[in-house]
N, CA and C atoms as an extended XYZ file, in Angstrom:
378
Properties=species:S:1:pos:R:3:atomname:S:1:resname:S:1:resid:I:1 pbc="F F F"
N        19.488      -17.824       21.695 N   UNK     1
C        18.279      -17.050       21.904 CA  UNK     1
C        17.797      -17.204       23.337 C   UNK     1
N        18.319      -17.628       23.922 N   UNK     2
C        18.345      -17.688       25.636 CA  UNK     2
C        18.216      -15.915       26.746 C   UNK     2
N        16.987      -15.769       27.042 N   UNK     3
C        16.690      -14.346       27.569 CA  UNK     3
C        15.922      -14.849       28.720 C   UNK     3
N        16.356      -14.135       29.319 N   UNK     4
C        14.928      -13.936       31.165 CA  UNK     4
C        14.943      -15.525       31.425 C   UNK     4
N        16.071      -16.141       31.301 N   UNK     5
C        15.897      -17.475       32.027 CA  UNK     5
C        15.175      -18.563       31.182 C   UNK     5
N        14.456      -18.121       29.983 N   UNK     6
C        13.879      -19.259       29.228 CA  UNK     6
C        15.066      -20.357       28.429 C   UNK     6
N        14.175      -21.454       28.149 N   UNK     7
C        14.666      -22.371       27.227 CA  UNK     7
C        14.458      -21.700       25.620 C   UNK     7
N        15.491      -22.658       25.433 N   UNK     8
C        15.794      -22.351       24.176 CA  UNK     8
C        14.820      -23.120       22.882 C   UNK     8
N        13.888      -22.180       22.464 N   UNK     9
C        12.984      -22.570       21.400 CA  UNK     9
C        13.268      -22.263       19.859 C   UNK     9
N        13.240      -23.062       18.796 N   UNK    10
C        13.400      -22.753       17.470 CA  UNK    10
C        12.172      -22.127       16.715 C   UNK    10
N        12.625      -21.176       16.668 N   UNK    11
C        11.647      -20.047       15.848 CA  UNK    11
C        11.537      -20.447       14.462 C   UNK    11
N        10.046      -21.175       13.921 N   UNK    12
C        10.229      -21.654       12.410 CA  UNK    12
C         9.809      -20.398       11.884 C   UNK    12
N         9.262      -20.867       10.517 N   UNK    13
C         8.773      -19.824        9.714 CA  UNK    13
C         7.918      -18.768        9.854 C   UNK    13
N         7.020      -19.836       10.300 N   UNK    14
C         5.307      -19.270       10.616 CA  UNK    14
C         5.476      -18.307       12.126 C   UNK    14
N         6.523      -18.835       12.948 N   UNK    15
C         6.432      -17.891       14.253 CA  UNK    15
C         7.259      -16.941       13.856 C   UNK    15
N         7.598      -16.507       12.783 N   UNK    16
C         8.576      -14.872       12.213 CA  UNK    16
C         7.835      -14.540       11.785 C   UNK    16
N         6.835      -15.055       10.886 N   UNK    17
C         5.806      -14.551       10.270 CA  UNK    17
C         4.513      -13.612       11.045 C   UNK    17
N         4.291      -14.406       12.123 N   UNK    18
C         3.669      -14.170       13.659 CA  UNK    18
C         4.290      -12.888       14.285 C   UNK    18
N         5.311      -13.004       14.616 N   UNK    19
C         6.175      -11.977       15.127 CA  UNK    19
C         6.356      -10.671       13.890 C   UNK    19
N         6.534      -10.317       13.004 N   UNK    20
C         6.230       -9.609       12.250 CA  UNK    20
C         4.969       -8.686       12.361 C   UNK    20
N         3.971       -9.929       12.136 N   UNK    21
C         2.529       -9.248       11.952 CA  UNK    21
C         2.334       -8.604       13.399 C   UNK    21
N         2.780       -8.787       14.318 N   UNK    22
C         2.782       -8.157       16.220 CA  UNK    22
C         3.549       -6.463       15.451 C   UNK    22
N         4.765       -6.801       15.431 N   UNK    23
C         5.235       -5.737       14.620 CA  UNK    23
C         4.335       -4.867       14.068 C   UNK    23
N         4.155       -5.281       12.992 N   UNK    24
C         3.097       -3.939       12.090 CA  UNK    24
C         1.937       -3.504       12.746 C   UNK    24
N         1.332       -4.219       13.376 N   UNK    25
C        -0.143       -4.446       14.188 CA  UNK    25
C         0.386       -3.272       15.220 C   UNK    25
N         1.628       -3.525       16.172 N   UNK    26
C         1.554       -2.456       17.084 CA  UNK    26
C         1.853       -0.727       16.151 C   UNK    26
N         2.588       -1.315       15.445 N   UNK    27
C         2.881        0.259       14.304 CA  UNK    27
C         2.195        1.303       14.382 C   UNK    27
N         0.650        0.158       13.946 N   UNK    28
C        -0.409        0.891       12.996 CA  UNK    28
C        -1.108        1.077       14.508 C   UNK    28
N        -1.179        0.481       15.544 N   UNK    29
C        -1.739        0.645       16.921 CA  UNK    29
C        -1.448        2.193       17.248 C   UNK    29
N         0.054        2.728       17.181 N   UNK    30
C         0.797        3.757       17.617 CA  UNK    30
C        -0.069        5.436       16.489 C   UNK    30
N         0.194        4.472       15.312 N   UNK    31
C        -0.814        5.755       14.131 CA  UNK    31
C        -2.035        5.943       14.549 C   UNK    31
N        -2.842        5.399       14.873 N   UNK    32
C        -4.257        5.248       15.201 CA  UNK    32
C        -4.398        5.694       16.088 C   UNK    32
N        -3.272        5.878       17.270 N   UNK    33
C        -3.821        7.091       18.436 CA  UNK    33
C        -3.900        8.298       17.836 C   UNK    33
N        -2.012        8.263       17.487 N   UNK    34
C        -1.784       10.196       17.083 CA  UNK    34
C        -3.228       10.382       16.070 C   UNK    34
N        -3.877        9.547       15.497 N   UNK    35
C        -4.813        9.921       14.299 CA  UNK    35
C        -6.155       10.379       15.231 C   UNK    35
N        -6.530        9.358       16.584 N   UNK    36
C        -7.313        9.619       16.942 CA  UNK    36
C        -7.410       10.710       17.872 C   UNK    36
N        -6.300       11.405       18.325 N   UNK    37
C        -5.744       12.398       19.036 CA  UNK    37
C        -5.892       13.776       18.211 C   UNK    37
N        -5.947       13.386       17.023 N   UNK    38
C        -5.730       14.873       16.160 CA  UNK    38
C        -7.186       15.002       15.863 C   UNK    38
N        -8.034       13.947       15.407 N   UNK    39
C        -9.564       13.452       15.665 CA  UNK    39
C       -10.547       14.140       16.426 C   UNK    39
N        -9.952       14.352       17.622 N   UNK    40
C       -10.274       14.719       18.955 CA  UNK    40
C       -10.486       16.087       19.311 C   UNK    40
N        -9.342       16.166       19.053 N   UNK    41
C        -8.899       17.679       18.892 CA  UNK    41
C        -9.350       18.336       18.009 C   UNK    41
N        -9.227       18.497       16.412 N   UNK    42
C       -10.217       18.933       15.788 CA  UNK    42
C       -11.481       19.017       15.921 C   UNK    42
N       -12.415       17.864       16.467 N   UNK    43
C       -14.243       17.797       17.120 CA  UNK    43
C       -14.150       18.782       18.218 C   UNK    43
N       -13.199       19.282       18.957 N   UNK    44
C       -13.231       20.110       20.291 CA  UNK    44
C       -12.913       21.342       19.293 C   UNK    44
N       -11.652       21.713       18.494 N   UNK    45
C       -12.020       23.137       17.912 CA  UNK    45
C       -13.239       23.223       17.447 C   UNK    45
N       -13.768       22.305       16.080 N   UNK    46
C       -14.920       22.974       15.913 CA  UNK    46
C       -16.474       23.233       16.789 C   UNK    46
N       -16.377       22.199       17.856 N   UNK    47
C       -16.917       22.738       18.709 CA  UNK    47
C       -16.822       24.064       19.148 C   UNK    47
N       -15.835       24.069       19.555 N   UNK    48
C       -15.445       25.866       20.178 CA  UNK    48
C       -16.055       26.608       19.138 C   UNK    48
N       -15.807       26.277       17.795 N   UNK    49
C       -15.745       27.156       16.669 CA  UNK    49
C       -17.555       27.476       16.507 C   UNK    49
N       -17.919       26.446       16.777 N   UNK    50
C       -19.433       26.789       16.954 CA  UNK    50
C       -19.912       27.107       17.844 C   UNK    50
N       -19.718       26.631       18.851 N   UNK    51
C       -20.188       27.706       19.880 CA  UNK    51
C       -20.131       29.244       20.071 C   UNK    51
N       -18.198       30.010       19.370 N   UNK    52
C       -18.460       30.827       19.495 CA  UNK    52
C       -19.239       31.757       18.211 C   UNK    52
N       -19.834       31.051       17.273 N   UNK    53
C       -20.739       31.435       16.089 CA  UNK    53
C       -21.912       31.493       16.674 C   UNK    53
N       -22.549       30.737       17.786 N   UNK    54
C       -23.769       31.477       18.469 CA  UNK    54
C       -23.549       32.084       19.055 C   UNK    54
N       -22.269       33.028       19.773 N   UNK    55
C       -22.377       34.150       20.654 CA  UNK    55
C       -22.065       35.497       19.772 C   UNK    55
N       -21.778       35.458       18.538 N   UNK    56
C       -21.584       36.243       17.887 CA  UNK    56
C       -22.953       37.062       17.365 C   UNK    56
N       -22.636       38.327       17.017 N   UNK    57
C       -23.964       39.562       17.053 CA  UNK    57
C       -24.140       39.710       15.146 C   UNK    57
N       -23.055       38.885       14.692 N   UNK    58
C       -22.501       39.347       12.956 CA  UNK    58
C       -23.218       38.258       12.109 C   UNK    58
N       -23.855       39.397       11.395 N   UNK    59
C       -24.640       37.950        9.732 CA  UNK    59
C       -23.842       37.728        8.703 C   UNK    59
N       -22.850       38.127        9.097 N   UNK    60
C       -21.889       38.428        7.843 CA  UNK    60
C       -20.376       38.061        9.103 C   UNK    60
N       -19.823       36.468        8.444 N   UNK    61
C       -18.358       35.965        9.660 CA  UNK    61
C       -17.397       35.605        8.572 C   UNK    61
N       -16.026       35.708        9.082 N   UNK    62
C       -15.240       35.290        8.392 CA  UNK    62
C       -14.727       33.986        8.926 C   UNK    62
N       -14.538       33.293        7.332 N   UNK    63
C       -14.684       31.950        7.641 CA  UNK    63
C       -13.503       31.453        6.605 C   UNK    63
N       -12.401       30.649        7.141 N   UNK    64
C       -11.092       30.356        6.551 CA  UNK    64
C       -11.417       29.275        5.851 C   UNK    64
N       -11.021       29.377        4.541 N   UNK    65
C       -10.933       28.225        3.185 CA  UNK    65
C        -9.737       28.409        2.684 C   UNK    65
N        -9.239       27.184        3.009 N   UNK    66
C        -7.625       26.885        2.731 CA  UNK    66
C        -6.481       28.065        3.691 C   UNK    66
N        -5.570       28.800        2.730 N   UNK    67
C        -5.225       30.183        3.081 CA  UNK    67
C        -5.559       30.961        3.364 C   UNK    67
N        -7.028       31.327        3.199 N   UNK    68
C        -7.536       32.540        2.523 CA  UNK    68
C        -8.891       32.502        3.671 C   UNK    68
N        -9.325       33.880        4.041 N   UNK    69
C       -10.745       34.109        4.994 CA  UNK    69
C       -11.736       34.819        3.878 C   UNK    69
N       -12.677       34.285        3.882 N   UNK    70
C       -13.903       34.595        2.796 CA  UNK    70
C       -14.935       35.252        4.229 C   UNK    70
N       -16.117       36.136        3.689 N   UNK    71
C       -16.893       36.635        4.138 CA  UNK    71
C       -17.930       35.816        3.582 C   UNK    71
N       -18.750       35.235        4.545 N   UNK    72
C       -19.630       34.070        4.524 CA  UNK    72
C       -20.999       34.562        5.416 C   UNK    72
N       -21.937       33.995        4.928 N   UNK    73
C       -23.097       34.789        5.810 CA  UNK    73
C       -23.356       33.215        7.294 C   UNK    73
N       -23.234       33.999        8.049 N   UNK    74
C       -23.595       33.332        9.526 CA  UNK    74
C       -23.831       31.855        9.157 C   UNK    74
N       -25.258       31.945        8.683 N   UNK    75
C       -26.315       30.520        8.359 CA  UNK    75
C       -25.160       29.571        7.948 C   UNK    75
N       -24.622       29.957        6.392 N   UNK    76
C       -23.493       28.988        6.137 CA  UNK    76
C       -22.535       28.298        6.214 C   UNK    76
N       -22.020       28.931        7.244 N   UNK    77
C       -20.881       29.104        8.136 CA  UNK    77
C       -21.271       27.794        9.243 C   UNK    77
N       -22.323       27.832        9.804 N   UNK    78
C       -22.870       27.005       10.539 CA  UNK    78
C       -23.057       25.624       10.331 C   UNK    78
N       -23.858       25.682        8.910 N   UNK    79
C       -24.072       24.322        8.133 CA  UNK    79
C       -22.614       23.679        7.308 C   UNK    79
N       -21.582       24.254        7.513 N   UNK    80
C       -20.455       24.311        7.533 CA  UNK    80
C       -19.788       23.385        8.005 C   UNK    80
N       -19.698       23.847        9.629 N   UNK    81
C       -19.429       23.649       10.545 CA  UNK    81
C       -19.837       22.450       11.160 C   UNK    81
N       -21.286       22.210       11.039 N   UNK    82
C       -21.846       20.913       11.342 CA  UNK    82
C       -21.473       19.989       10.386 C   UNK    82
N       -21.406       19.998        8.988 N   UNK    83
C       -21.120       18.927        7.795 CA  UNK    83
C       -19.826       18.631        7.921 C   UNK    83
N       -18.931       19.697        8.371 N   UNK    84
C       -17.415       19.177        8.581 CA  UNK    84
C       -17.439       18.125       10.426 C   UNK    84
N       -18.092       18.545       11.401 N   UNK    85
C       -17.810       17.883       12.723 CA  UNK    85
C       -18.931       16.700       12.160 C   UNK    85
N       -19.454       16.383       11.234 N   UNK    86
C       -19.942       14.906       11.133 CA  UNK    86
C       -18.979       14.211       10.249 C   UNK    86
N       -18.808       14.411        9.746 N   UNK    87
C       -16.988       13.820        9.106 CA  UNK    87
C       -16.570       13.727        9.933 C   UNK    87
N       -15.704       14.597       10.773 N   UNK    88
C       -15.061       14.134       11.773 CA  UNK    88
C       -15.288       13.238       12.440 C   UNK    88
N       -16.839       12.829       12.821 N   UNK    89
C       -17.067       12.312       14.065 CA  UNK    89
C       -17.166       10.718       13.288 C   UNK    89
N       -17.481       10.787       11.846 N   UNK    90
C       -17.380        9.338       11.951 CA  UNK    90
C       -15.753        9.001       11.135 C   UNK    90
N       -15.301        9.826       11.432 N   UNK    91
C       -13.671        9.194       10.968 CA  UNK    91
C       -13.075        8.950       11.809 C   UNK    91
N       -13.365        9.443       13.106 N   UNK    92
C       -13.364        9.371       14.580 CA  UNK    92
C       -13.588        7.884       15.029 C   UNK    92
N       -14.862        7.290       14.987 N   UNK    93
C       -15.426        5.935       15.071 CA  UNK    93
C       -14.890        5.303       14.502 C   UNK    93
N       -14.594        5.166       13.072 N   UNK    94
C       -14.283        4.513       12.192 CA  UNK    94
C       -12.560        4.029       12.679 C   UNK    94
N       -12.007        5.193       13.154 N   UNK    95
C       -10.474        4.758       13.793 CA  UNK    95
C       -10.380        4.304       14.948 C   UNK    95
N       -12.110        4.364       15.785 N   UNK    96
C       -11.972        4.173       16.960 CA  UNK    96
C       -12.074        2.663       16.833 C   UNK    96
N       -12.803        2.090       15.706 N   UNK    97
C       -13.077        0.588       15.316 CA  UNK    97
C       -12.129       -0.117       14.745 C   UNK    97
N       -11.620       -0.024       13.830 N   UNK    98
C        -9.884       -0.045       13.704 CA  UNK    98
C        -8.960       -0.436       14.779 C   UNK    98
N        -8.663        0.928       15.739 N   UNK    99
C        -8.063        0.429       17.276 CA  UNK    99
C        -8.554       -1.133       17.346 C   UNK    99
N        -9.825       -1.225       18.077 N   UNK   100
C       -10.374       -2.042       18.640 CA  UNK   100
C        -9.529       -3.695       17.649 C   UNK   100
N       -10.145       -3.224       16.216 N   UNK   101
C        -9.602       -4.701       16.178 CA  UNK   101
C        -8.139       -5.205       16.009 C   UNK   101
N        -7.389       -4.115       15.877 N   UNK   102
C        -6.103       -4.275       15.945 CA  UNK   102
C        -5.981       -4.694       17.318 C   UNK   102
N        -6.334       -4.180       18.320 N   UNK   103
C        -5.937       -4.634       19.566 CA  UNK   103
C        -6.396       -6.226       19.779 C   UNK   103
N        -7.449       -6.547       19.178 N   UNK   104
C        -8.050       -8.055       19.219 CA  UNK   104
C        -7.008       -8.974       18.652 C   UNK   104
N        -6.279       -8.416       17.824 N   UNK   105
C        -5.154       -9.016       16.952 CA  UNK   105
C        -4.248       -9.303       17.363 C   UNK   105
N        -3.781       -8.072       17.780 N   UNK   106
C        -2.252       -8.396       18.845 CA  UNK   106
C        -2.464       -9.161       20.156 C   UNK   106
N        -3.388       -8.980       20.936 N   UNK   107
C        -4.328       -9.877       21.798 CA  UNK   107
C        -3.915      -11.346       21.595 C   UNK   107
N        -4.657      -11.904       20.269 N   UNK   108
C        -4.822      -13.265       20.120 CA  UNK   108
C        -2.727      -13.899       19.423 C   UNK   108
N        -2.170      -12.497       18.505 N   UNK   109
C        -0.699      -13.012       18.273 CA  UNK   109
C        -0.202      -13.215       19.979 C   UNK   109
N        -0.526      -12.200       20.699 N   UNK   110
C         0.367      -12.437       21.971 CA  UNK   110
C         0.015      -14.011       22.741 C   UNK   110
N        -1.337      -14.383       22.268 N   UNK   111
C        -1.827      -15.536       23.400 CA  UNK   111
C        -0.627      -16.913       22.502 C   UNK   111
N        -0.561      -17.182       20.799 N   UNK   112
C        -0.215      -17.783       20.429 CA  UNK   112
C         1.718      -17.704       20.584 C   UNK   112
N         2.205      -16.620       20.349 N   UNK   113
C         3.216      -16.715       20.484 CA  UNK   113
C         4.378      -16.581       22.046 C   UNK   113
N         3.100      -16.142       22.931 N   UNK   114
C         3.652      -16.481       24.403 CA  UNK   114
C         3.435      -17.653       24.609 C   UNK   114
N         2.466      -18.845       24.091 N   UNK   115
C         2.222      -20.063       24.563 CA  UNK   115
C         3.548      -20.931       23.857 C   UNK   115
N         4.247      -20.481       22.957 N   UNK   116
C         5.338      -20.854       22.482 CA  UNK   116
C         6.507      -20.457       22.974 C   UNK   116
N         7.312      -19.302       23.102 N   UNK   117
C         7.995      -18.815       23.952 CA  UNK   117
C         7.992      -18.193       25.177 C   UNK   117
N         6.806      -18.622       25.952 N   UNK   118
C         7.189      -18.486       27.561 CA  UNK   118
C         8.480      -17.074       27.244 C   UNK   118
N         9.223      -17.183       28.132 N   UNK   119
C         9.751      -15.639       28.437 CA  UNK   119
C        11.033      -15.361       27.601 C   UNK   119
N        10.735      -16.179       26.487 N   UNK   120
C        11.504      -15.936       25.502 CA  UNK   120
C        11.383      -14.531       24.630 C   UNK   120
N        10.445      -14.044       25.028 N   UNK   121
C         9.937      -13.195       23.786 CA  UNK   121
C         9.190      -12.502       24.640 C   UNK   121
N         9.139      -10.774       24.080 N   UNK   122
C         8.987      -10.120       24.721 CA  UNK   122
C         7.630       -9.156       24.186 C   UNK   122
N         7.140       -9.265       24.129 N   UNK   123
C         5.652       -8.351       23.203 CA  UNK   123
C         5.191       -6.887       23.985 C   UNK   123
N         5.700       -7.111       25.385 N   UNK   124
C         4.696       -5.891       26.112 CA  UNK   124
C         5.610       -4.263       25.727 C   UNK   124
N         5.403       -3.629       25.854 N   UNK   125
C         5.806       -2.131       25.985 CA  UNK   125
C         6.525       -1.559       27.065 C   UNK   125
N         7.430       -0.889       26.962 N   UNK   126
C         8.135       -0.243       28.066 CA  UNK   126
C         7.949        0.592       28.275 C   UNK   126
């Protein structure tokens, strides 16, 4: 197990166990963008989507449910619109808090298992 010039350290149980959990931790690190990316993006359509519902002249908009465009009166459409971008926004937070402590995680695996394998072991990203 000799890499980048280090000595040779015996990896017990608990440091596979360690190394694992880095594993899944960055996994779920990688989901939690694309999640917060699609997050993002959706709060910016329906933004758009509301904004362009106040430039519109029509009391009567069509408004997509599932497959299908229903004729919806303006008002509803609106309150709609807002009840869905507050969902969003805290599923948004909620993944944005998530991140955070996953990163605290891999953080504190990297401090323990670099203080053991020096440049044996490799945690960062390419």
């Amino acid at each position: 197990m000799q890499q980048g010039g280090g000595s040779e350290t015996e990896v017990t149980w608990e440091d596979q166990q360690n190394i694992n959990k880095f594993g899944r931790l960055n996994n779920r690190f990688h989901e939690l963008e694309d999640e917060i990316k699609i997050a993002k993006e959706t709060n910016d359509n329906l933004e758009d989507a509301s904004n362009e519902l106040i430039l519109t002249d029509e009391e009567v908009v069509r408004f997509q449910i599932g497959e299908v465009f229903a004729h919806v009166p303006k008002d509803e459409v609106e309150n709609r619109i807002e009840q869905i971008k507050e969902v969003t926004s805290q599923k948004l937070e909620k993944l944005e808090e998530e991140k955070e402590s996953v990163l605290a995680q891999m953080a504190e695996l990297k401090k323990i298992l670099y203080a053991k394998f020096n440049d044996s072991i490799n945690l960062e990203e390419d």
